[in-house]
C-alpha positions in Angstrom: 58.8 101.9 64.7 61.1 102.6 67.4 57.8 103.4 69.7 56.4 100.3 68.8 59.9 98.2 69.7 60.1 99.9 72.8 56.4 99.3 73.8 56.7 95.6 72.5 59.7 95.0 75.2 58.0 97.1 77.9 54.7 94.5 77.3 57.2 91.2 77.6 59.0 93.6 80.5 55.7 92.9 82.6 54.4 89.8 81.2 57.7 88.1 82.6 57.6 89.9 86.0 53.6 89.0 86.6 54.7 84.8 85.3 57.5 85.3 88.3 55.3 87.2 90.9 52.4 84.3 89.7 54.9 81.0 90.3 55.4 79.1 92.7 58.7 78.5 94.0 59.0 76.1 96.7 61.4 77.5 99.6 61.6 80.6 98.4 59.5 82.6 100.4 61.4 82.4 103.6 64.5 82.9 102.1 64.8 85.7 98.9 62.9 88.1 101.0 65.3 87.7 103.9 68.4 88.1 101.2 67.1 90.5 99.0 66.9 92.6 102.7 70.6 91.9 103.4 72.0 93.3 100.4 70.5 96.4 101.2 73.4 99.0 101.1 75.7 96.6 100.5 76.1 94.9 103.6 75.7 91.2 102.5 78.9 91.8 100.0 80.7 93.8 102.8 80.2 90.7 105.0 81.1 88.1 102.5 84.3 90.4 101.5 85.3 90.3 105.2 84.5 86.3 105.3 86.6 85.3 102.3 89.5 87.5 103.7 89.7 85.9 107.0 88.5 82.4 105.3 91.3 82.2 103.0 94.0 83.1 104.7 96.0 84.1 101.5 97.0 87.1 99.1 94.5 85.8 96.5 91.4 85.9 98.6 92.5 89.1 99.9 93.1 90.4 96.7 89.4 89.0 96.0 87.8 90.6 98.4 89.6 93.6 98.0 88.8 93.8 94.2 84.9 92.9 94.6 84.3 95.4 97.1 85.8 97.8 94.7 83.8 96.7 92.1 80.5 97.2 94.0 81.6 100.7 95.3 81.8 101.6 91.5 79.1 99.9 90.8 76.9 101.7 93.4 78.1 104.8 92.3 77.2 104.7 88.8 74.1 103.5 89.7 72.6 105.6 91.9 74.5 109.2 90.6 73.6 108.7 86.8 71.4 105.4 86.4 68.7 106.2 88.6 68.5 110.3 87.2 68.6 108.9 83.8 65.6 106.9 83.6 63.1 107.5 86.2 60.9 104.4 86.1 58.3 104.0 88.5 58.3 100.8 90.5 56.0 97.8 89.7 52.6 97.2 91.1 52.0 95.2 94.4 48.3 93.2 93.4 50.0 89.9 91.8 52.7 89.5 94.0 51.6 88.0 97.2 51.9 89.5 100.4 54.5 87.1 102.0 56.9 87.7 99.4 56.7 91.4 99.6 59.9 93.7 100.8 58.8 95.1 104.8 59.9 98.4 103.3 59.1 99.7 99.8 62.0 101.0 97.9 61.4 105.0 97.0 63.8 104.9 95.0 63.5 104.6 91.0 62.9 101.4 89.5 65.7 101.5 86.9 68.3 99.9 86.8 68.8 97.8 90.0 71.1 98.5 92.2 70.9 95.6 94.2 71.6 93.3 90.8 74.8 95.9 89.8 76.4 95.8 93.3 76.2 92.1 93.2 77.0 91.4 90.2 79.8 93.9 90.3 81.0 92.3 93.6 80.8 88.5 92.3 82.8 89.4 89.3 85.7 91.3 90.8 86.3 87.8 93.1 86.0 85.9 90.6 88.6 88.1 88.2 90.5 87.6 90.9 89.9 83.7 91.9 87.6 81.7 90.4 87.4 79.7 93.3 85.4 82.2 95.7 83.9 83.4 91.9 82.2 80.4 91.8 81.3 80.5 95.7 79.6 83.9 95.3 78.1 84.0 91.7 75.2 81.3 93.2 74.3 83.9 96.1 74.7 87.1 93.1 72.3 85.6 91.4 69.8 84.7 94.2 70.1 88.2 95.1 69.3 89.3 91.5 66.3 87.3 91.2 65.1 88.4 94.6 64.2 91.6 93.2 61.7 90.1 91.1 60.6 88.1 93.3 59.7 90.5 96.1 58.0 93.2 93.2 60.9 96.0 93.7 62.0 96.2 90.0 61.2 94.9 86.5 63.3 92.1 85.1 64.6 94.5 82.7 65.8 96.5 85.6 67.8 93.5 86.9 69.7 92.8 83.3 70.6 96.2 82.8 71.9 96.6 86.8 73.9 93.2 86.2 75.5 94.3 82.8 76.3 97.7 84.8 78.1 95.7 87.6 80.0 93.3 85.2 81.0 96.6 83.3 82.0 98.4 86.7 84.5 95.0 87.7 86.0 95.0 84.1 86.5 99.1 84.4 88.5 98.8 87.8 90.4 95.6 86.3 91.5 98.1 83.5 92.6 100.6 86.0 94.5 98.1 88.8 95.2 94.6 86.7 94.6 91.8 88.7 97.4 89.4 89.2 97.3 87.3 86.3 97.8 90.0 83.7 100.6 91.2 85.2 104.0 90.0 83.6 106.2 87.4 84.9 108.1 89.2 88.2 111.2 86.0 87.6 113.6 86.4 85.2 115.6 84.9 83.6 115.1 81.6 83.9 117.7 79.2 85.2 118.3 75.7 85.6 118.1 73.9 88.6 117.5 70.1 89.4 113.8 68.3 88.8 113.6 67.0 92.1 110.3 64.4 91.5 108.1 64.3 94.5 110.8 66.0 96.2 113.6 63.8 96.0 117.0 64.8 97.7 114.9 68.3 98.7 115.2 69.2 102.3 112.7 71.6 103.6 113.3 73.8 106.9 110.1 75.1 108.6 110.9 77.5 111.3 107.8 76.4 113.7 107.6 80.1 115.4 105.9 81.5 111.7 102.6 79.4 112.4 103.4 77.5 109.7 102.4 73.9 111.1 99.5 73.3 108.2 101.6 74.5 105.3 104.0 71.8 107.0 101.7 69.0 106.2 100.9 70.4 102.7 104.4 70.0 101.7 104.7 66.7 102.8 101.3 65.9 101.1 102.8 67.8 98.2 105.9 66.2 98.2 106.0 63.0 99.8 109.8 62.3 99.6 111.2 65.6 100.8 112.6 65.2 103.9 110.6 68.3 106.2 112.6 69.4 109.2 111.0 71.7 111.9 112.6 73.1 114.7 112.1 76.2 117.1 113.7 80.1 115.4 117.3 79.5 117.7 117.9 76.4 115.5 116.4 78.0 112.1 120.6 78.5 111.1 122.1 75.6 112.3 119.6 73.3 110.0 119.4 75.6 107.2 123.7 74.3 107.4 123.0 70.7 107.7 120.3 70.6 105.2 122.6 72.4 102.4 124.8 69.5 103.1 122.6 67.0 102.1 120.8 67.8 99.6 120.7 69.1 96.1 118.4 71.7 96.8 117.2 73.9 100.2 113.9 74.3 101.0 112.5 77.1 103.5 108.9 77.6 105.1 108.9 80.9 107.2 108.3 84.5 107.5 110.9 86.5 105.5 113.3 87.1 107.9 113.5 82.7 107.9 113.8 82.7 104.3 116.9 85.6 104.3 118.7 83.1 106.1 117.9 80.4 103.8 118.7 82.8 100.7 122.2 83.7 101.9 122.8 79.6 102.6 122.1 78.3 99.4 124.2 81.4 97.5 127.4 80.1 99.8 126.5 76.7 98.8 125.6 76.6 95.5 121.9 75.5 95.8 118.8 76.3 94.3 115.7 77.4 97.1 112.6 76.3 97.2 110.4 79.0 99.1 107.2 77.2 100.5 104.5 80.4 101.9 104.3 80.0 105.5 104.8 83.6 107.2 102.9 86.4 108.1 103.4 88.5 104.9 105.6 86.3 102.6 106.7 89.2 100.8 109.2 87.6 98.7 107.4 84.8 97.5 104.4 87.0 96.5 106.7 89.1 94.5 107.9 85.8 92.9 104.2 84.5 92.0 104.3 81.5 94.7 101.2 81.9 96.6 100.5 78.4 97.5 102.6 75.3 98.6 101.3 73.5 95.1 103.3 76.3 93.0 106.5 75.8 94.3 105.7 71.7 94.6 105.1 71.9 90.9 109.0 74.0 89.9 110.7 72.1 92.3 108.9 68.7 90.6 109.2 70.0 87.0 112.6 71.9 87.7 111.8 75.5 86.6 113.8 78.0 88.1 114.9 81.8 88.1 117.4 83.9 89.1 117.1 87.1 91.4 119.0 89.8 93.2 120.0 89.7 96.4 120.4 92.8 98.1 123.9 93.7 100.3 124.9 95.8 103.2 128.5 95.9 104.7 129.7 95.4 106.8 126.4 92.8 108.2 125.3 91.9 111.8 128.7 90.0 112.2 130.7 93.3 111.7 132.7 91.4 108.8 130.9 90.0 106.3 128.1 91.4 104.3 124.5 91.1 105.5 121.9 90.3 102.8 117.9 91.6 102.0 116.0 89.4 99.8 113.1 92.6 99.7 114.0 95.8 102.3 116.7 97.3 104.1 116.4 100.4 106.2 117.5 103.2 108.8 115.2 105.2 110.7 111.8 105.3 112.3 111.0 101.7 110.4 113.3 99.6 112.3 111.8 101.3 115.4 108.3 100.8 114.0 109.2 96.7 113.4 110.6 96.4 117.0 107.4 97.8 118.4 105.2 95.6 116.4 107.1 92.7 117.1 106.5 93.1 120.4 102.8 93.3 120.2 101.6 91.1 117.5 102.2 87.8 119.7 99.4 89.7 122.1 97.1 91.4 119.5 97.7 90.2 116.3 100.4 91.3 112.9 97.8 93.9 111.7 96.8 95.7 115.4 100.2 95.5 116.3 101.6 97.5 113.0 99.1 100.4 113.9 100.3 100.2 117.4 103.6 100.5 116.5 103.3 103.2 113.9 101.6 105.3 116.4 104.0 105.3 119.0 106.6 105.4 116.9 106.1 108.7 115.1 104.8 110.2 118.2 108.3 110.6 119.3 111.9 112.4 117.9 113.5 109.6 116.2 115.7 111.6 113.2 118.9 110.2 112.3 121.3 112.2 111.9 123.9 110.2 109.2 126.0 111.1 106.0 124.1 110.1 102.7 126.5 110.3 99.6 128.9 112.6 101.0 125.9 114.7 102.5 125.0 115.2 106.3 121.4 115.1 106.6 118.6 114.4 109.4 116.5 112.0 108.4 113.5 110.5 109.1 113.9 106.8 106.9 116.2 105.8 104.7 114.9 102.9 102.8 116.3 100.6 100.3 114.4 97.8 98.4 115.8 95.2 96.4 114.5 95.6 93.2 112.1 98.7 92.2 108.8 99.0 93.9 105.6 100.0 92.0 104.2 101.7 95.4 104.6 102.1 99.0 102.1 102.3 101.2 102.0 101.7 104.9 103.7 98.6 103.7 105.9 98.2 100.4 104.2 97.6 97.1 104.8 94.8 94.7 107.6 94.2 92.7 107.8 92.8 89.3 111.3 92.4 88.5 113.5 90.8 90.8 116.7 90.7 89.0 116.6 94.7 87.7 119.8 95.4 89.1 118.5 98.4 91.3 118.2 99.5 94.5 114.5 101.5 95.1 116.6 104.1 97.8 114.1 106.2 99.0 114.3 109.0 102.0 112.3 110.6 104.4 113.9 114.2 105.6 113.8 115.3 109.0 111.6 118.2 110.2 108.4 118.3 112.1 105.8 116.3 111.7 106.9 112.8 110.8 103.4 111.3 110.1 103.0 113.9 107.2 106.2 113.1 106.1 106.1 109.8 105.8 102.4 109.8 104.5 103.8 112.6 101.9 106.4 110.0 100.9 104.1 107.1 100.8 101.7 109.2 98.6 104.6 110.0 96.4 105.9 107.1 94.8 108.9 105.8 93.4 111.4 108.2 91.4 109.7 111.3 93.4 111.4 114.3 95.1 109.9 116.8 97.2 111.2 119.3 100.0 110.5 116.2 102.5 110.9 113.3 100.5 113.4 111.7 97.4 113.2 108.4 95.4 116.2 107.2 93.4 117.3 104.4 91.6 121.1 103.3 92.7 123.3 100.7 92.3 125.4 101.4 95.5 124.5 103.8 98.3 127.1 104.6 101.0 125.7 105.6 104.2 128.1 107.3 106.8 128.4 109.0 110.6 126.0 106.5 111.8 125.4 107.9 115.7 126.1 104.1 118.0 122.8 101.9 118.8 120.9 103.2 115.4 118.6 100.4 114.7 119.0 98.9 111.2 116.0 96.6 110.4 116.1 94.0 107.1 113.4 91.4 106.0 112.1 92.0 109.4 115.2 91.5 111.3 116.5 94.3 113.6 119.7 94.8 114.4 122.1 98.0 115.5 123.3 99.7 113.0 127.8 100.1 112.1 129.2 103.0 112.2 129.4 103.4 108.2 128.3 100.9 105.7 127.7 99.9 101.9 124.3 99.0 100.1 124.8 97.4 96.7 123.4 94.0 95.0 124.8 90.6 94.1 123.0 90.5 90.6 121.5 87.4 89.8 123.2 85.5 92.8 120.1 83.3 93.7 118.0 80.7 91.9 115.1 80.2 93.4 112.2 77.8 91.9 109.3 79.1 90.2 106.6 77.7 88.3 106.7 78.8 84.4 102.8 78.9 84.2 100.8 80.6 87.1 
């Protein structure tokens, strides 16, 4: 019986891929061929990966891109080191599909399953798990690549379900490894009241016009036509961050993160909730918070849903009295050097170009620092502090999900030879690790003493030289910051 089920779906198998081959498709034939060739090893997905990344200029489609390419990599992998050894399935015969539609080069390969329909199935899904925006945009072309294989004779229709279903299954498996952003819990808490401020009444926004941010400009006044939007050039950033908090009954900020640490330490002395609007290179902070588009903080600020956070202290700060304040990272070491350099280069070459710049010619030198950790002379490498636990590091740090923990993410690079392995070693690592080159703690206060004159200190992107001695701890809970409830 089995034998006869089997033979029964092998017979509709071909009877559906001769109707296909047989039909007529108007268009067609100058286009599948051609796309059912571009997918070969990948490279159409690679290509629309690199599109949406540079397209849509955001975490999300970065994140989508990231997560479909991933997807197909699995994908591939499964396919052509189990599926294709499992079942070896000849191809289908040439006679009824006509000659124009047929593939230049015949696969050699084993018919089943397809690997073209499981890398781009597997790369349409892991956008679209991702955003269903660029989902939608790619599924169209997934499927167009799918049917090419029929189309051009290089698998049976069976071939293509069964390489589909793998892909889907390959997205889903590496969304139950790495959870996309949605699944992930709230990063604010708790929640806090602040003002509904409808259409953005009585909110003033400062954009600091040196972050690039003139588009996200006219968002928010599209967003929120009766906030009053004030740009001005990065000397001025302070001085209208002051004026705005007199005016208003809550601050806005667009800027990189070293604008909105300004802006953070302006409306704790004052009393205001901020409004953080996604305008900089890297918007650490508001990517940690959820916001990822001008419409998410348009819609707390107009509903009024807010949350508190930590805000992370050194002192004594820049002014040598009071305290200086991180909103994500605080540090000693090679990484203010390495932030100098790139700032230096990325007006020339570009963020990304200039941070591998940088990191080379920083670690190609003898940069320790020699300073007193917790009673404890040391030669270090990098002493890092992040507001709030990290779940990685990275070249880069990781992603935060609680924002109001309490903690300091202290981490430290010891000196030696060979920095790059170090700080590779501690990157590798992760949080709450120790080794003979690298330790992760969780603190509350650090005291950092013995600091050698001109040290650079660098936090939220801003360098400055470091004191003599000085204090890490946290004001718990000190800012409110608006944040959509539903993301």
């Amino acid at each position: 019986m089995t034998d006869t089920f089997a033979a029964r779906l092998d017979s509709l198998d071909r009877r559906v891929f001769r109707s296909v081959a047989g039909r007529h498709w108007p268009g067609a034939d100058p286009v599948l061929p051609r796309l059912s060739r571009g997918a070969n090893h990948g490279l159409l997905w690679l290509g629309a990966a690199a599109g949406i990344a540079l397209l849509g200029r955001g975490a999300k489609s970065r994140r989508a891109a990231l997560r479909g390419t991933v997807s197909l990599g699995l994908a591939s992998a499964a396919v052509n080191t189990v599926g294709k050894h499992a079942v070896r399935r000849q191809r289908p015969g040439l006679d009824s599909v006509p000659v124009v539609r047929r593939l230049k080069r015949q696969p050699f390969t084993t018919s089943f399953p397809s690997g073209h329909a499981a890398s781009a199935a597997a790369f349409a899904t892991g956008v679209a798990l991702e955003s269903k925006g660029w989902g939608a945009a790619v599924a169209p072309v997934a499927a167009a690549v799918a049917l090419s294989r029929v189309y051009t004779g290089a698998h049976y229709p069976s071939d293509v379900v069964v390489g589909a279903a793998l892909g889907v299954g390959a997205a889903f498996a590496v969304r139950g490894l790495v959870p996309t952003r949605a699944q992930l819990p709230s990063p604010g808490r708790p929640y806090a009241e602040a003002p509904a401020l409808p259409d953005g009444q009585e909110l003033v926004v400062v954009v600091n016009r040196a972050s690039g941010s003139a588009d996200t400009a006219s968002l928010v006044r599209d967003a929120l036509p009766e906030a009053a939007v004030v740009e001005c050039d990065p000397e001025e950033v302070e001085g209208e961050l002051e004026k705005a908090a007199g005016r208003c009954r809550a601050l806005g900020v667009l800027g990189g993160d070293g604008t909105v640490n300004r802006a953070a330490a302006i409306a704790v002395h004052h009393g205001l909730p901020l409004a953080v609007f996604p305008g900089g290179t890297l918007n650490h902070f508001a990517y940690d918070l959820g916001i990822e588009h001008v419409h998410d903080t348009a819609r707390a600020v107009t509903e009024g849903d807010a949350v508190r956070v930590d805000l992370g202290r050194f002192t004594p700060g820049p002014d040598g009295k009071t305290p200086g304040h991180f909103l994500n990272t605080f540090s000693l070491g090679v990484y203010p050097e390495l932030v100098r350099e790139r700032e230096h280069w990325s007006p020339r070459i570009g963020g990304w170009p200039a941070g591998v710049l940088a990191a080379l010619k920083v670690l190609r030198g003898r940069h320790q620092l020699d300073a007193e950790f917790e009673g404890r002379r040391r030669s270090l490498w990098l002493l890092f502090a992040g507001n709030g636990m990290y779940e990685q590091m990275g070249p880069t740090p990781g992603h935060r999900r609680d924002l109001a923990d309490g903690l300091l993410d202290v981490r430290i690079v010891h000196g030696g030879r060979t920095p790059g392995l170090r700080l590779l070693g501690a990157a590798l690592a992760g949080p709450l690790s120790r080794s003979p080159f690298h330790a992760a703690e969780r603190r509350r206060r650090v005291r950092v003493a013995g600091i050698a004159p001109g040290t650079p200190l660098a936090f939220d992107g801003e360098v400055t030289e470091a004191p003599g001695e000085l204090t890490l701890d946290k004001a718990a809970e000190a800012l409110r910051v608006y944040r959509p409830k539903a993301l």
